[in-house]
C-alpha positions as a printed NumPy array, in Angstrom:
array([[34.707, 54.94 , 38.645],
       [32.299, 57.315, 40.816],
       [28.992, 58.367, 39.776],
       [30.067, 61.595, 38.388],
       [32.562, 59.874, 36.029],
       [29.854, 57.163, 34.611],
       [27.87 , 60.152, 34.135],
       [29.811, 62.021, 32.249],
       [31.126, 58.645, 30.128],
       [27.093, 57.837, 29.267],
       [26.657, 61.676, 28.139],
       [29.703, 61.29 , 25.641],
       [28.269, 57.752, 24.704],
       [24.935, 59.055, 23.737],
       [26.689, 62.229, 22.046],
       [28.157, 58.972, 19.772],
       [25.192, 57.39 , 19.211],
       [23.501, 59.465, 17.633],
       [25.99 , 59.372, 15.11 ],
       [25.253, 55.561, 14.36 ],
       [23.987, 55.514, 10.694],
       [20.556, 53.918, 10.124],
       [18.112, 52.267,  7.067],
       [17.448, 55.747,  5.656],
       [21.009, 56.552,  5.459],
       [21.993, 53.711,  3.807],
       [19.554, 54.151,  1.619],
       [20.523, 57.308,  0.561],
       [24.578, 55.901,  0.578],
       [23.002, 53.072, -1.652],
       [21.802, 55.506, -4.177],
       [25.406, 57.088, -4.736],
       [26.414, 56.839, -8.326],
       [29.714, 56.73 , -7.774],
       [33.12 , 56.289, -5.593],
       [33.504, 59.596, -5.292],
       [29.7  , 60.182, -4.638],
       [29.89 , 57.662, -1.872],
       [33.003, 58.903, -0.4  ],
       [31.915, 62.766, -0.397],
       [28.757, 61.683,  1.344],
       [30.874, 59.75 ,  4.079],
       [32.888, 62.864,  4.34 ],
       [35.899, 61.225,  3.101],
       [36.316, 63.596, -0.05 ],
       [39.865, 63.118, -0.753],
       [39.126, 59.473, -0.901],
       [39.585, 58.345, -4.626],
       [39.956, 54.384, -3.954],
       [37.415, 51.7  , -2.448],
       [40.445, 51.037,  0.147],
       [40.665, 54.477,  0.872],
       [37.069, 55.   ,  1.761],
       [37.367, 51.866,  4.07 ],
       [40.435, 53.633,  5.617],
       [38.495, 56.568,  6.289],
       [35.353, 54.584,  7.829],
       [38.215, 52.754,  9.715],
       [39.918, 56.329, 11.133],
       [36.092, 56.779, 12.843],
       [35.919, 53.729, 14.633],
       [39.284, 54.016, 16.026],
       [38.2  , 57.268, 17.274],
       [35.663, 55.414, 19.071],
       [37.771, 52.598, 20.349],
       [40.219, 55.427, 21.557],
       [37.102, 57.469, 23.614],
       [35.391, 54.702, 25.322],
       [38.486, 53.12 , 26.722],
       [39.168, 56.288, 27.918],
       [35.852, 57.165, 29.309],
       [35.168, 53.66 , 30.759],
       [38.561, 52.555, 32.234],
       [37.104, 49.596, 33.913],
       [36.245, 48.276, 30.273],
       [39.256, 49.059, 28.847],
       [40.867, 45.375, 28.871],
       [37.641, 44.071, 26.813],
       [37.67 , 47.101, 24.603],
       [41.346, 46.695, 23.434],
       [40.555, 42.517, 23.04 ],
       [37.844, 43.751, 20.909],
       [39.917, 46.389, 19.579],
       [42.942, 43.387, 18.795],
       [40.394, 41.342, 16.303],
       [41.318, 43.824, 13.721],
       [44.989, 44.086, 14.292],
       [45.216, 40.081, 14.45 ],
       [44.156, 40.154, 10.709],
       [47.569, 42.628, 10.205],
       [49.637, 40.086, 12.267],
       [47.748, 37.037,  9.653],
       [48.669, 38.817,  6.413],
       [51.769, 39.264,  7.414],
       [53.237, 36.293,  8.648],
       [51.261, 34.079,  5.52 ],
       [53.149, 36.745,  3.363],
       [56.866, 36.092,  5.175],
       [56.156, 32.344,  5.27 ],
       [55.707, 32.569,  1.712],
       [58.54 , 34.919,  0.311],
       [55.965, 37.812, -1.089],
       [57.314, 41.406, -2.105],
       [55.858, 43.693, -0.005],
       [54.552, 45.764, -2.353],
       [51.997, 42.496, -3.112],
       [50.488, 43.07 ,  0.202],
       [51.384, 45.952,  2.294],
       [48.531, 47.587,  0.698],
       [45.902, 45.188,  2.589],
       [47.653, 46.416,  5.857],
       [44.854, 47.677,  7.783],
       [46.19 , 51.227,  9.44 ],
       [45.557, 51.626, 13.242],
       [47.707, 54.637, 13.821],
       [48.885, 54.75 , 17.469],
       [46.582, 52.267, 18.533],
       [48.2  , 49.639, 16.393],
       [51.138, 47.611, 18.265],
       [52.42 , 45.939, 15.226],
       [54.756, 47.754, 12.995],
       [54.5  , 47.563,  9.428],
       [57.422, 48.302,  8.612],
       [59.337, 46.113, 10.985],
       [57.505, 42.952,  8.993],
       [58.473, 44.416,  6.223],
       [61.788, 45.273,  6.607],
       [62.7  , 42.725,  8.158],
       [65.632, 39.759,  6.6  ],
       [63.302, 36.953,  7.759],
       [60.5  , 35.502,  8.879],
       [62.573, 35.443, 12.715],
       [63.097, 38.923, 12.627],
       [60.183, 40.001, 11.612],
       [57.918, 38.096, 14.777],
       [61.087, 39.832, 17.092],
       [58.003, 42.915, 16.3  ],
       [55.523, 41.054, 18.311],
       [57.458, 41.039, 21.975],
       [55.659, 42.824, 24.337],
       [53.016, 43.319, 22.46 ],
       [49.332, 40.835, 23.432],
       [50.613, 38.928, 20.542],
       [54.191, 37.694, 22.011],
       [53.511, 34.982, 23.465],
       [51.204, 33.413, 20.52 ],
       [54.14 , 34.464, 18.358],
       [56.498, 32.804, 20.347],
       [54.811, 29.766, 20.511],
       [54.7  , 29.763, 16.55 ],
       [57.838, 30.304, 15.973],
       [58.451, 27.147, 18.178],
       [55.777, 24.485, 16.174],
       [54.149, 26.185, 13.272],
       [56.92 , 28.041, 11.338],
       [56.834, 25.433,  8.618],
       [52.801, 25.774,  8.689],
       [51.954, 29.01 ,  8.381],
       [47.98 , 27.974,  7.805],
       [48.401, 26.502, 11.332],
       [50.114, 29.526, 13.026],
       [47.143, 31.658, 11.179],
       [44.398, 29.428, 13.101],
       [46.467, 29.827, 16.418],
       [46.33 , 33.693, 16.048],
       [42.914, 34.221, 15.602],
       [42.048, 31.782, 18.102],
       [43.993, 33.288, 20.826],
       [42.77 , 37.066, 19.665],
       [38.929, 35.78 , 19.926],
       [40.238, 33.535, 23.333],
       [41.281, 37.127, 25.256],
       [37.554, 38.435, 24.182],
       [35.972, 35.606, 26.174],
       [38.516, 35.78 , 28.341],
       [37.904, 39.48 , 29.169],
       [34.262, 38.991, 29.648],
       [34.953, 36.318, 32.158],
       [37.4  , 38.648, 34.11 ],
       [33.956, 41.079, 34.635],
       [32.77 , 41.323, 37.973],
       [28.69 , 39.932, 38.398],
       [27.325, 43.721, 37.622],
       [28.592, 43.24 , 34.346],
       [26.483, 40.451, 33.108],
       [24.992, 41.931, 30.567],
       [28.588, 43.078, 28.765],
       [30.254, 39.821, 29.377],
       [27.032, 38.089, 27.694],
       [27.049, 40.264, 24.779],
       [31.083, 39.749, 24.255],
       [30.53 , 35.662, 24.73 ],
       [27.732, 35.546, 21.887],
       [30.342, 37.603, 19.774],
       [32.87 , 35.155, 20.193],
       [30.283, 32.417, 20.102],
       [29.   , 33.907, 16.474],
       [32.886, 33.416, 15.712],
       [32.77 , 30.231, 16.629],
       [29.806, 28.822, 13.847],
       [31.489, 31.002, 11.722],
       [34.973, 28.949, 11.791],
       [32.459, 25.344, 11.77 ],
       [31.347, 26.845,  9.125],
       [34.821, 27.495,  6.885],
       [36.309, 24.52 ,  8.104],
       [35.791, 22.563,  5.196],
       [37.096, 25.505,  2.88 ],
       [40.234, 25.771,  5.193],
       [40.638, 21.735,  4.434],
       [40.072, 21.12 ,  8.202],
       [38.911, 18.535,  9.479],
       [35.488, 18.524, 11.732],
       [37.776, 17.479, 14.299],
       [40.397, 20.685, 13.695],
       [37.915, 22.565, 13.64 ],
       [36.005, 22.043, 16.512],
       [39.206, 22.542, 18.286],
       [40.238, 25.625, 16.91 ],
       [36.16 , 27.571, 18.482],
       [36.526, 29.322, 21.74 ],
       [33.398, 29.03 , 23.513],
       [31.571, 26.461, 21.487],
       [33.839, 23.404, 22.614],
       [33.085, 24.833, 25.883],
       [29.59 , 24.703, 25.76 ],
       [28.282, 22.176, 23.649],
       [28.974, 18.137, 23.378],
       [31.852, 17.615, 20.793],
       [29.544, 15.349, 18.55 ],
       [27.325, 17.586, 18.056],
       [29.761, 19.551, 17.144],
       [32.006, 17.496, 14.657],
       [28.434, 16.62 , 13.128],
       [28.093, 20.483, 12.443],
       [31.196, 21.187, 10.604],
       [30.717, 18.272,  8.524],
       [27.059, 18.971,  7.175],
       [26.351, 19.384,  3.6  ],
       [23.298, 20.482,  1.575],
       [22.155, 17.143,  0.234],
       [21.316, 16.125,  4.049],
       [19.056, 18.481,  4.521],
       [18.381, 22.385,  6.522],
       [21.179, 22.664,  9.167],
       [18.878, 23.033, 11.65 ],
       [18.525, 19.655, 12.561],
       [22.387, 19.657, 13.298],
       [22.608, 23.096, 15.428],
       [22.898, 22.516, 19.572],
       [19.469, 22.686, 20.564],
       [20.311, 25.713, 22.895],
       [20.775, 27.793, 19.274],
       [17.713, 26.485, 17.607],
       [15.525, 26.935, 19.802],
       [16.227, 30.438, 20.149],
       [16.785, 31.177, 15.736],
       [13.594, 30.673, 13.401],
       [14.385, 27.462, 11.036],
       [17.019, 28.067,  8.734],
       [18.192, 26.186,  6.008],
       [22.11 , 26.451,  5.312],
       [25.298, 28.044,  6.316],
       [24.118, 31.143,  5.02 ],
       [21.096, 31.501,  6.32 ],
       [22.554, 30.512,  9.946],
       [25.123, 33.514,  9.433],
       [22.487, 35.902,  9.371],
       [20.245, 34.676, 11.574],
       [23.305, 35.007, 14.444],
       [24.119, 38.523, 12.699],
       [20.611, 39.514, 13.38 ],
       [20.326, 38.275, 16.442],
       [23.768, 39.776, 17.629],
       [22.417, 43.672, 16.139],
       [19.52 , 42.795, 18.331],
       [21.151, 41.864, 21.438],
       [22.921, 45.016, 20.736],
       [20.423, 47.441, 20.308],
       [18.727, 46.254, 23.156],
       [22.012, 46.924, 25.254],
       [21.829, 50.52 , 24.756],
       [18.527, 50.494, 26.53 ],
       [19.922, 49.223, 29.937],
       [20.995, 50.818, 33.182],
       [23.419, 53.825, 31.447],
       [25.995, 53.105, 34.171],
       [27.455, 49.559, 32.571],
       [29.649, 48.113, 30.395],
       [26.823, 46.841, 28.083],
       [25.886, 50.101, 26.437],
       [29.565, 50.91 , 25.239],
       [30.648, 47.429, 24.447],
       [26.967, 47.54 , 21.943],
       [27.912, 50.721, 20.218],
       [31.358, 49.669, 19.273],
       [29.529, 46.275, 18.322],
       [27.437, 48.068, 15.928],
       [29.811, 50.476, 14.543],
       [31.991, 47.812, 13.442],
       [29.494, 46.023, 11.611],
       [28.363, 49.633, 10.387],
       [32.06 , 49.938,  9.089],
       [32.418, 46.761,  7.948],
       [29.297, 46.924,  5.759],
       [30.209, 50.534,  4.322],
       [33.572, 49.316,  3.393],
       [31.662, 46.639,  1.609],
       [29.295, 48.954, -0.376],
       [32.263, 50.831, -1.383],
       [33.9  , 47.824, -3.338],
       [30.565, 47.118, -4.76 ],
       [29.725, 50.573, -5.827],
       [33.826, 50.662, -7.15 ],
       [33.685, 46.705, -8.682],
       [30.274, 46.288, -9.479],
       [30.965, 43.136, -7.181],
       [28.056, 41.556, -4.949],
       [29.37 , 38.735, -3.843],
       [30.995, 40.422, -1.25 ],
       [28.662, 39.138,  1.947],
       [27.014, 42.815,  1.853],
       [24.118, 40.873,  2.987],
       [25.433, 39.262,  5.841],
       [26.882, 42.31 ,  7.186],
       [23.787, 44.306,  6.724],
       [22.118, 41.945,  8.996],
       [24.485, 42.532, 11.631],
       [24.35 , 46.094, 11.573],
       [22.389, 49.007, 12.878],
       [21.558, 50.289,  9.149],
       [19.004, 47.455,  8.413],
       [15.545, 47.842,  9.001]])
């Protein structure tokens, strides 16, 4: 890409973020005294469901997704690995629900809709007379070859084939970043603490899964990479009674988080410290890969955490990890 070109693509980017909602916008979103306030100040008027607000959020970020891998061609392969993470969670709900006999009307409704830029078919999962046909949806798509390799060892375990999906979606991030020439350090660092955020977060469900600290440690990306295995397998199997987690996390991590105390705490510590990496991103050299990758960083959190206020606002339900999301997002303080 010539000057001229990464010229124009930083113009369009900062066009975008100014768009990127803030504290005093959620605060006034906050305030909304209903769904259908909520929704009319999101612009999503027609939107008379929690799910349908989220779809609505969702239709904005795909716009986003679309531009930038248009506009930055050279970042396109890490943009659509990014873009994947939410279309793995399609490829999750619906292979749990074939494994298990469901009707589709019990969860075709938590299909998440990515229009044109979705390579899974909905209705091919559906549709389909079995589990076998169904996966036939997922040749030549980035998930055939996961698929394939379910279909071969984990069709009787469909918890297992779940683990292998997300896995291998969160494996082409780092993967991605890795394929970045030396210019690019700055994007492939930002993409690797993503994944690496992923990672902790998996240590931590492991238990909840019914995984051993051993499965678990197995089934991160980067961690096992990185860090000694003990450490590790000492991680996923901490508890409350043995005191704050930070005497377990790889000194590399705590050195660089204040002290925290628990799981929770350590989620939005990284969440925090992941908005911050990101904001500082769109301060560098306007001719990278680190500015774009940021903004779609922070606009999925910014999603994620709007969806979240709209089932609150629509359940009167906070234990929804608003909190957590907030922290990762550009609309906290």
């Amino acid at each position: 890409m010539g000057l001229f070109a990464d010229s124009g693509a930083n113009a369009r980017l900062r066009a975008r973020r100014s768009r990127l909602r803030g504290p005093r916008e959620l605060r006034l979103l906050a305030a909304s005294g209903s769904l259908g306030a909520l929704a009319a100040a999101l612009g999503a008027e027609a939107a008379r469901e929690s799910d349908a607000v989220a779809a609505a959020l969702l239709a904005g970020l795909l716009d986003d997704y679309d531009a930038l891998r248009r506009h930055y061609p050279r970042g396109e392969p890490l943009f659509s690995a990014v873009l994947r993470l939410h279309e793995v969670e399609n490829l999750k709900l619906a292979w749990r629900a074939r494994s298990r006999g469901d009707p589709p009307g019990d969860w075709r409704r938590l299909w998440t809709p990515l229009g044109r830029l979705g390579t899974l078919s909905l209705a091919a999962w559906r549709e389909a007379a079995s589990l076998r046909d169904a996966a036939k949806d997922a040749a030549g798509t980035p998930f055939g070859p996961v698929v394939a390799d379910a279909l071969r060892s984990r069709e009787s375990d469909p918890k297992a084939a779940e683990l292998d999906f997300d896995r291998d979606a969160w494996a082409a991030v780092a993967d991605e970043a890795r394929r970045l020439p030396s210019r690019e350090k700055g994007a492939a660092d930002l993409a690797l603490a993503f994944v690496r955020e992923r990672d902790y977060d998996l240590l931590r469900r492991g238990s909840a899964r019914n995984l051993t600290p051993e499965a678990a440690v197995a089934a991160t990306v980067v961690l096992r990479q990185e860090e000694r295995g003990e450490t590790l397998r000492s991680l996923a199997a901490w508890k409350p009674s043995e005191g704050p987690i930070s005497a377990r996390l790889p000194w590399r991590l705590a050195r660089r988080l204040p002290p925290v105390s628990d799981w929770d705490a350590l989620g939005t510590a990284l969440a925090r410290a992941r908005r911050d990496r990101c904001r500082r991103a769109l301060r560098l050299y306007p001719f990278r890969l680190a500015p774009p990758l940021a903004y779609l960083l922070l606009r999925r959190e910014e999603v994620r955490c709007l969806s979240a206020l709209a089932r609150r606002i629509a359940r009167a339900d906070a234990s929804d990890g608003f909190e957590r999301l907030l922290a990762g997002s550009n609309l906290e303080t």
